[in-house]
DRENVOBA-745280 format. One line per field, with one value per residue: residue number from 0; x, y, z of N, C-alpha, C, O in turn. Coordinates in Angstrom, 3 decimals, decimal comma. Each point is the difference from the previous one (the first is absolute). Layout:
// residues N
k: c(NUM ...)
nx: c(X ...)
ny: c(Y ...)
nz: c(Z ...)
cax: c(X ...)
cay: c(Y ...)
caz: c(Z ...)
cx: c(X ...)
cy: c(Y ...)
cz: c(Z ...)
ox: c(X ...)
oy: c(Y ...)
oz: c(Z ...)
// end
This chain:
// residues 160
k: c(0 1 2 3 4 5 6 7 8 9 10 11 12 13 14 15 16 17 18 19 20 21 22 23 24 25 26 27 28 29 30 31 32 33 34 35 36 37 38 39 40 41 42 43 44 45 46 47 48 49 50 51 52 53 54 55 56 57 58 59 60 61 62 63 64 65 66 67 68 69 70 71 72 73 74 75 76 77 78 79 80 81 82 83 84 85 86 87 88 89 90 91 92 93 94 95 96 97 98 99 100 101 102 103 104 105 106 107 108 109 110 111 112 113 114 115 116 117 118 119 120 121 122 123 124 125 126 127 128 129 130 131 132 133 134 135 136 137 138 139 140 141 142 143 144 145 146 147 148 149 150 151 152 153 154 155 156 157 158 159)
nx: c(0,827 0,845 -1,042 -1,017 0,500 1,699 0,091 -0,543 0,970 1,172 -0,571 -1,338 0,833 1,005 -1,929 -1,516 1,519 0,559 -0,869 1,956 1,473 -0,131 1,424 2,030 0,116 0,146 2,560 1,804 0,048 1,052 1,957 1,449 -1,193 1,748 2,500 -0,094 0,488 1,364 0,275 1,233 1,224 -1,171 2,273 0,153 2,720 1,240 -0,639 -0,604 -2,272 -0,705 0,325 -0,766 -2,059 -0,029 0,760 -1,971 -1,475 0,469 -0,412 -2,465 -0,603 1,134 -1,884 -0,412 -0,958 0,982 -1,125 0,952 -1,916 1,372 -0,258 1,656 -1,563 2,328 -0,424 2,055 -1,032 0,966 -1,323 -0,025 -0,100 -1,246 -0,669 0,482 1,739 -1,921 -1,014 -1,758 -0,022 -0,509 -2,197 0,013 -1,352 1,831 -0,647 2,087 -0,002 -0,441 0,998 1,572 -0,117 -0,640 2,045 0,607 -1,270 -2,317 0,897 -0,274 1,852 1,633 -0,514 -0,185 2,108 0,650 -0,391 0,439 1,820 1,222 -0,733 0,983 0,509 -1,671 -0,292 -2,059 1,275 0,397 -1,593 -0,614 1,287 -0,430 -1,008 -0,434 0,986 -1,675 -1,733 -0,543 -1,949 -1,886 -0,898 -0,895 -2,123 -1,564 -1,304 -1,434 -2,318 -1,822 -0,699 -1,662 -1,800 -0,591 -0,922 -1,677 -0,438 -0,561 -1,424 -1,980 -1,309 -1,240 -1,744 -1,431)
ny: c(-1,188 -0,743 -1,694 -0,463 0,053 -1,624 -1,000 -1,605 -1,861 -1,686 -0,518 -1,781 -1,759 -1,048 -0,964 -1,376 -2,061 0,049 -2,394 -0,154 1,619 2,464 0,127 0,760 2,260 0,643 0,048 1,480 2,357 0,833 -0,163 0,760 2,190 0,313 -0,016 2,302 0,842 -1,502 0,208 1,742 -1,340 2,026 0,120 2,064 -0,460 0,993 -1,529 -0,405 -1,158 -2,368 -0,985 -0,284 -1,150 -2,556 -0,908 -0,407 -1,532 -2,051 -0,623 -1,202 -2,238 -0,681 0,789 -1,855 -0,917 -1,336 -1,501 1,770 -0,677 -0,381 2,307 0,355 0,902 -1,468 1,935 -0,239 -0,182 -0,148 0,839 -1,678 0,002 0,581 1,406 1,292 0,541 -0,362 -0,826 0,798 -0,527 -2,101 -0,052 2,230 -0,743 0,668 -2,565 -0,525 0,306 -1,140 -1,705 0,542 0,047 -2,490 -0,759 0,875 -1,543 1,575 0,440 2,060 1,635 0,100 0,210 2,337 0,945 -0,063 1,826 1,954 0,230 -0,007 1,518 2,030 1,579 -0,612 1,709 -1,123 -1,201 1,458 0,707 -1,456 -0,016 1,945 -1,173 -0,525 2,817 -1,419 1,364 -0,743 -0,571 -0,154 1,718 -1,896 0,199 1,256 1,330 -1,373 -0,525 0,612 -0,752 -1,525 1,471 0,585 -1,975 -1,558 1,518 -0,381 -1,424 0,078 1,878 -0,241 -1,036 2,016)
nz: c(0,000 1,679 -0,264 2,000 2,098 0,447 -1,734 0,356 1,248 -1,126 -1,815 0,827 1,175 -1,914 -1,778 1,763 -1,075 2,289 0,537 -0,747 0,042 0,419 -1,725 0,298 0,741 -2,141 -1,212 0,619 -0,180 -1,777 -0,135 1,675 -0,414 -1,532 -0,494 1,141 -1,970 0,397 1,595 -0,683 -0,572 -0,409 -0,573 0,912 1,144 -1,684 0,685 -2,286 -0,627 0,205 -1,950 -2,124 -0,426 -0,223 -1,835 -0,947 -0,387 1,021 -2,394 -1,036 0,286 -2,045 -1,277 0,782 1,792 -1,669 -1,926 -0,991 0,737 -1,955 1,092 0,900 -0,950 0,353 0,494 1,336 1,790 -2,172 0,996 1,030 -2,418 -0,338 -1,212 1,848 -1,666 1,178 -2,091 -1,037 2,123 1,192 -1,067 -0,524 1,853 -0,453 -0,197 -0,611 -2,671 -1,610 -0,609 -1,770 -2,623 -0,371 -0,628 -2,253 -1,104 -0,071 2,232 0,892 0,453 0,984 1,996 0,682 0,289 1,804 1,695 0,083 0,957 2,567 2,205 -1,778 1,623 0,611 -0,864 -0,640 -2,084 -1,429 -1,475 -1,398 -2,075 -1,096 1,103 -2,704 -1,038 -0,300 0,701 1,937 0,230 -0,203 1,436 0,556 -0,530 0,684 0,836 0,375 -0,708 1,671 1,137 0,558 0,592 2,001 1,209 0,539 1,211 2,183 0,081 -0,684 1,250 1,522 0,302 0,129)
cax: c(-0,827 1,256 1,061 -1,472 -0,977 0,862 0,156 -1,566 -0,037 1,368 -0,471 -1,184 0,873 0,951 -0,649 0,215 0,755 0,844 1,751 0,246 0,114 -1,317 -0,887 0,195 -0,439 -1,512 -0,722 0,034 -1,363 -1,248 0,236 -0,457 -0,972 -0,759 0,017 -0,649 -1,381 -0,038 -1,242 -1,427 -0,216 -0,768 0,020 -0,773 0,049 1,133 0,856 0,997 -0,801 -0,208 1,706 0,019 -0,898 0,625 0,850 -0,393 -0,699 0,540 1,158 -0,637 -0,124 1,115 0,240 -1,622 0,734 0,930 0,370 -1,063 -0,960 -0,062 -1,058 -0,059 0,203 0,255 -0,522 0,713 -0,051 -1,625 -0,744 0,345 -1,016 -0,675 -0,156 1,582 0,537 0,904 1,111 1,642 0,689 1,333 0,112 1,377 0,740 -0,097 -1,064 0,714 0,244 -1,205 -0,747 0,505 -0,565 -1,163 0,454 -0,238 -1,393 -0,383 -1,128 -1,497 -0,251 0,543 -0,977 -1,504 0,188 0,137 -1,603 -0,396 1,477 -0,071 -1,000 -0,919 -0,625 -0,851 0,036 -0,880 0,694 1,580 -0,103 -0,613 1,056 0,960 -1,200 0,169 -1,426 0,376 1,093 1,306 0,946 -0,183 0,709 1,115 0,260 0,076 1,340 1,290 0,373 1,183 1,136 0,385 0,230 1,424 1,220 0,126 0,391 1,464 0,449 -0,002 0,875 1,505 0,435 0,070)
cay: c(1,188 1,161 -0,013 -0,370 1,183 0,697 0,928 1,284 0,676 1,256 0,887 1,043 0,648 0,759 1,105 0,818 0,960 1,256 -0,072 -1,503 -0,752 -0,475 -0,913 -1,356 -0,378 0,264 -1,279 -0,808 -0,045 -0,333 -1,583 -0,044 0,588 -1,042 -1,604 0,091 -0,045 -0,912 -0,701 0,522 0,038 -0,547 -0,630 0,815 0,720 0,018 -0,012 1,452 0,891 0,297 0,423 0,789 0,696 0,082 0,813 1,073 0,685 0,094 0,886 0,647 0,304 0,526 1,341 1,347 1,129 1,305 0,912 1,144 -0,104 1,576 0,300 1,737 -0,586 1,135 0,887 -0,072 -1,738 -0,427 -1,333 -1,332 -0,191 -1,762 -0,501 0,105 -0,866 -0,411 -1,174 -0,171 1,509 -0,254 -1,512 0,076 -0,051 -1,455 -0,224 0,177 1,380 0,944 -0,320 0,938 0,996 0,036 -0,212 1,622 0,639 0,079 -1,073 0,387 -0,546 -1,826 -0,970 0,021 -0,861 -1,240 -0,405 -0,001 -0,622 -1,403 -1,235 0,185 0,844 1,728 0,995 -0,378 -1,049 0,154 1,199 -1,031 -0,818 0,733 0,962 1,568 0,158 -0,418 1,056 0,419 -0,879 1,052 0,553 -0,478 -0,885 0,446 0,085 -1,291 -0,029 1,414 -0,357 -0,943 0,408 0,811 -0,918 -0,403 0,969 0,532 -1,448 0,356 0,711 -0,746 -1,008 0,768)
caz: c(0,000 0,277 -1,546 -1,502 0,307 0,507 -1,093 -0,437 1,257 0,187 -0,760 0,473 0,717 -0,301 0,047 0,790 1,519 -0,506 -0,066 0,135 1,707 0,524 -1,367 0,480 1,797 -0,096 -0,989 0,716 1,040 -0,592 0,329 1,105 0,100 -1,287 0,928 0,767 -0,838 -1,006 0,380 -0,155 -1,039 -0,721 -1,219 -0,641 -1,201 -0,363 1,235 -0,256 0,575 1,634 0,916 -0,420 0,991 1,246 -0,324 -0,337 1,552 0,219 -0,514 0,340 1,670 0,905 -0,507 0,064 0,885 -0,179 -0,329 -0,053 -1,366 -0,674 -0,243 -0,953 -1,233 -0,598 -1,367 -0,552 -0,795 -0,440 0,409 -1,097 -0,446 0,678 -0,974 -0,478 -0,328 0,671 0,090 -0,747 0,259 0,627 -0,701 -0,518 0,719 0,390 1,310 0,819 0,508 0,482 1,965 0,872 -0,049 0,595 1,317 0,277 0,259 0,878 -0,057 0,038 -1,793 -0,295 0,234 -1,066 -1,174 -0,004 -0,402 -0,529 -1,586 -0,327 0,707 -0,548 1,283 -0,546 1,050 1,070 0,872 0,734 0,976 1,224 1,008 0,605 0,812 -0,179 -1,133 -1,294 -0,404 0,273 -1,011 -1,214 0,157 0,201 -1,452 -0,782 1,013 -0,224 -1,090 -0,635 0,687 -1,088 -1,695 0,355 0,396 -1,352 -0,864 0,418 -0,484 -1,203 -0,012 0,869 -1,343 -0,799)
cx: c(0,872 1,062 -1,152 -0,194 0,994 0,324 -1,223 -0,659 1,105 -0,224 -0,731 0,669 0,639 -0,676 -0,124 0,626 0,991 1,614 -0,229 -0,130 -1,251 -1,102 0,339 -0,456 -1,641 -0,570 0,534 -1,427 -1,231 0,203 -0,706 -0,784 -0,959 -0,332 -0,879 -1,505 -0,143 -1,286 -1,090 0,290 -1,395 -0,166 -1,359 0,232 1,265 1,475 1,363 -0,518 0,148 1,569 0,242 -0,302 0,644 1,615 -0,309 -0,534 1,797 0,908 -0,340 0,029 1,355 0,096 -1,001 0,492 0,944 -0,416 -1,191 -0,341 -0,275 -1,385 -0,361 0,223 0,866 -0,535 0,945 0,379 -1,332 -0,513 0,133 -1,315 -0,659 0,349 1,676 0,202 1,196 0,806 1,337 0,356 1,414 1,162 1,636 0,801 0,498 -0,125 0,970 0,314 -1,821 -0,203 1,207 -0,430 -1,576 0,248 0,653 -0,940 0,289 -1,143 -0,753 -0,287 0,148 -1,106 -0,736 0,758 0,039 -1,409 -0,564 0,462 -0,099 -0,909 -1,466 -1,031 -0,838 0,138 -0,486 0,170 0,875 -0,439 -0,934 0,715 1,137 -0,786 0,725 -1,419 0,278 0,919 1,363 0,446 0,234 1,859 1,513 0,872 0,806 1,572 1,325 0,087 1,196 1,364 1,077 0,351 1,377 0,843 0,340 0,442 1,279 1,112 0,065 1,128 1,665 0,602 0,263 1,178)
cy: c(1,254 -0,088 0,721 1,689 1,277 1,391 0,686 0,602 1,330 0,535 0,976 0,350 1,101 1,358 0,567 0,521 1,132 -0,388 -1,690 -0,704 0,247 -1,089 -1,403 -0,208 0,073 -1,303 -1,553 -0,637 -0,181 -1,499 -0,586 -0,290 -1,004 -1,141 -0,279 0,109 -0,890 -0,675 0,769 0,326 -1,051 -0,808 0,750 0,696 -0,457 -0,026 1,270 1,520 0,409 0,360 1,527 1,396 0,559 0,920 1,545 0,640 0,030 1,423 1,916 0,696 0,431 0,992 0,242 0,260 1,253 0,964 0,968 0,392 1,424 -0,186 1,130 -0,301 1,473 0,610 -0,149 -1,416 -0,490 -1,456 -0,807 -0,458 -1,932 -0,371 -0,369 -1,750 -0,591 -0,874 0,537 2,121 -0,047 -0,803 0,011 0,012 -1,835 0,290 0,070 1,709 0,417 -0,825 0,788 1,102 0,502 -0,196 1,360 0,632 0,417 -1,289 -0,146 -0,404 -1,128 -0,453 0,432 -0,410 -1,532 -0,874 0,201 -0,211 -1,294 -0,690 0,342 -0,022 0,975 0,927 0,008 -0,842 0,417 1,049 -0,910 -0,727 0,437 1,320 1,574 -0,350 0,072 1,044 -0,070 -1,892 0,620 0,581 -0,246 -1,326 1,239 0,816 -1,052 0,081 1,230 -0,276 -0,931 0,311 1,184 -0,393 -0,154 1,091 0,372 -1,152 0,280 0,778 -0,515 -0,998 0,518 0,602)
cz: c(0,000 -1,225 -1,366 -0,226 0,554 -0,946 -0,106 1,278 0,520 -0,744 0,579 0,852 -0,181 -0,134 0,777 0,922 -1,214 0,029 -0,654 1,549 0,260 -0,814 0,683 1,304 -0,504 -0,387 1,473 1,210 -0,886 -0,505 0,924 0,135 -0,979 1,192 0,858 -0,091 -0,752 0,488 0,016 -1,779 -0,565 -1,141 -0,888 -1,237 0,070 1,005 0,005 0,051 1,320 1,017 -0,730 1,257 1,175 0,140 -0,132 1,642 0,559 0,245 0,509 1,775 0,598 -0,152 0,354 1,080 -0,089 -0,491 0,071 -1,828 -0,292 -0,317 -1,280 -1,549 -0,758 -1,350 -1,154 -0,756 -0,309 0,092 -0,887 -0,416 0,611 -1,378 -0,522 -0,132 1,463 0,039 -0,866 0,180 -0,243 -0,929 -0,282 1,008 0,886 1,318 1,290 0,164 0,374 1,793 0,367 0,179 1,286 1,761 0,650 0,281 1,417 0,505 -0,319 -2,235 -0,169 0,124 -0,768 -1,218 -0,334 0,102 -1,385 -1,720 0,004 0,424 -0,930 0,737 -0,668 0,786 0,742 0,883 0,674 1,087 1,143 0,991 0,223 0,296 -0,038 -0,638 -1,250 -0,724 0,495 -0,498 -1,416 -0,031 0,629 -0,952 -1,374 0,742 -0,249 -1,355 -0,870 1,150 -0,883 -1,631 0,304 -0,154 -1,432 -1,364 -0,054 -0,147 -1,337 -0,811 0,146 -1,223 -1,261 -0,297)
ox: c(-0,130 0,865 0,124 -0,301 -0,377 0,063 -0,038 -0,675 -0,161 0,223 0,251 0,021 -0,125 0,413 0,562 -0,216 0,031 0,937 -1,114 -0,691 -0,696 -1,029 -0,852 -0,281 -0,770 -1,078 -0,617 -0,388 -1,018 -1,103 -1,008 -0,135 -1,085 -1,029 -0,459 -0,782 -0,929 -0,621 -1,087 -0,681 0,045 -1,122 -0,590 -0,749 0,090 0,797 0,634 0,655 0,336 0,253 0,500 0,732 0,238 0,160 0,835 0,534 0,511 0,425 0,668 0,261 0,076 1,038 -0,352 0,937 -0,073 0,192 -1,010 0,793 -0,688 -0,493 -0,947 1,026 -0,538 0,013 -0,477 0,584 -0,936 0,596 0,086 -0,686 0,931 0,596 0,321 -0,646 1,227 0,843 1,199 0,101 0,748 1,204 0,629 1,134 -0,827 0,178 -0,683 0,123 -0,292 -0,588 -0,115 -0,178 -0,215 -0,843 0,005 0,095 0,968 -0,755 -0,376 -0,750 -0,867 -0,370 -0,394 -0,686 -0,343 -0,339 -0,454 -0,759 -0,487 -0,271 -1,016 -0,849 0,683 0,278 0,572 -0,369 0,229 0,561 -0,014 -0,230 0,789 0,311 0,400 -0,805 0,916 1,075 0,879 1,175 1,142 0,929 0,923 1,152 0,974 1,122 1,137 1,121 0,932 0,932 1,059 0,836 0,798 0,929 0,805 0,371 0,732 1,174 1,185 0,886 1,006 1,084 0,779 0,052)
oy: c(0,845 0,842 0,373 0,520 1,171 1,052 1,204 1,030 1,061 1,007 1,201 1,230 0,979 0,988 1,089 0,925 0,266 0,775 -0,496 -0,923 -1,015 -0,423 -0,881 -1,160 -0,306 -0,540 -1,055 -1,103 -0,479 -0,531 -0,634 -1,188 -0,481 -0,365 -1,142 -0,352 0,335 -0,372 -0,475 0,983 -1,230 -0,430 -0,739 0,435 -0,797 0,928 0,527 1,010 1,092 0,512 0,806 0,843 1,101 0,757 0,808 0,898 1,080 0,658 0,922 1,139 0,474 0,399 1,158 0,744 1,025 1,127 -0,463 0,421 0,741 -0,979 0,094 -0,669 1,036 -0,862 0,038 -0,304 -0,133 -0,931 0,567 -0,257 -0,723 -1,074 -0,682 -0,830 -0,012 -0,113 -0,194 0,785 0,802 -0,229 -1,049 0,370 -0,793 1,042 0,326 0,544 0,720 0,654 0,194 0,553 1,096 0,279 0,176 1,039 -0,385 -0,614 -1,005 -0,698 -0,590 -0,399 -0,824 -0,685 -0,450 -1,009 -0,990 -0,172 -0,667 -1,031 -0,634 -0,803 0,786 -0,567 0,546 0,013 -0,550 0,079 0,438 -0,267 -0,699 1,071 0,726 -0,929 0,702 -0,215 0,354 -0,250 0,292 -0,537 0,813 -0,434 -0,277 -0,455 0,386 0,288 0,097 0,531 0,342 -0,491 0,119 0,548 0,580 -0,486 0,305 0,357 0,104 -0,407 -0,006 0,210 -0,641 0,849)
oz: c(-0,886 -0,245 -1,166 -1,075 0,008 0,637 -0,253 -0,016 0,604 0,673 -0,099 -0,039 0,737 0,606 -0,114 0,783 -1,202 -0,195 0,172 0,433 -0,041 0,527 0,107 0,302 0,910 0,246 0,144 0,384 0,499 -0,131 -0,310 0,291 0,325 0,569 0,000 0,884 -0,736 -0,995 0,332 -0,290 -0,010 -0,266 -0,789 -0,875 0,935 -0,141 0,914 0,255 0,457 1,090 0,784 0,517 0,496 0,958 0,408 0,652 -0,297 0,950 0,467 0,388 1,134 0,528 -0,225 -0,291 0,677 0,456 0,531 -0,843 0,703 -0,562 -0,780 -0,124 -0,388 -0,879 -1,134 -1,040 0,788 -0,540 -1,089 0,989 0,354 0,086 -0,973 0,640 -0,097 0,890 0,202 -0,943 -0,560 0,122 0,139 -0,306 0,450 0,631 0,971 1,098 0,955 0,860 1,211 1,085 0,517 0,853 1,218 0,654 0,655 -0,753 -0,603 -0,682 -0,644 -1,105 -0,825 -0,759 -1,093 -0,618 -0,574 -0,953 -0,913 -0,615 0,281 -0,387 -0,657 1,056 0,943 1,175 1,077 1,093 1,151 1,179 0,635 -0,520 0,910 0,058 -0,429 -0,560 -0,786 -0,269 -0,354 -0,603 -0,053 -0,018 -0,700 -0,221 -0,269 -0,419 -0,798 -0,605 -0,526 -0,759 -0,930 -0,593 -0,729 -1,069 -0,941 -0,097 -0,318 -0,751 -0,709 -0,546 -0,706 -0,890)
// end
């Protein structure tokens, strides 16, 4: 199971913490944590689903204490359309520089991105379970994205 699943669990890891070392003490305890729940797995749905999850709340609960949820929607950065092409923004970037790039995030961005880029979360979802308002997921998605498109520019440039 830990050979089967180990790679796509550290993955989700890696997204939300902010270093490798904390990706590994998150994915070490969210192991754990699988092992310890194995018996309430339902055979309902997909067993990579349900450890998935579990990685995610995880990853999730070690940051909801810290951190403090931007409320104020800056004027200067324009809101991202629902309709935006979220899978391929990034597409020209390989997947080890963009989880560094996303492990710079601020927290508070990391997570509405990652909800909503990779766990494909709606704003309603994310503002439910990370108990902001849809707007300020709204707004903090869009916040990282332009963060990310900086980085990424300046990388550009840089190769140029």
């Amino acid at each position: 199971m830990y050979r089967r699943f180990s790679a796509v669990l550290f993955s989700i890891c890696q997204r939300y913490s902010d270093s490798y070392e904390n990706a590994q003490d998150t994915f070490q305890e969210g192991f754990i944590l699988i092992f310890k729940k194995i018996g309430q797995f339902s055979f309902s749905g997909s067993v990579e689903g349900w450890m998935k999850r579990i990685m995610v709340n995880l990853n999730l609960e070690k940051h909801r204490n810290k951190e403090v949820w931007l409320t104020e929607i800056e004027e200067n950065i324009p809101l991202i359309d629902e309709g935006e092409d979220k899978e391929n923004e990034f597409h020209n970037v390989g997947y080890d520089d963009l989880i560094g790039y996303i492990q710079r995030l601020p927290p508070q961005y990391r997570q509405v991105f990652n909800l909503y880029v990779f766990e494909e979360y709606s704003h309603n979802e994310i503002a439910e379970h990370l108990k902001i308002s849809p707007g300020t997921s709204k707004s903090n998605l869009s916040r990282a994205r332009e963060l990310l498109r900086k980085e990424l520019t300046k990388i550009k440039h840089k190769a140029e």
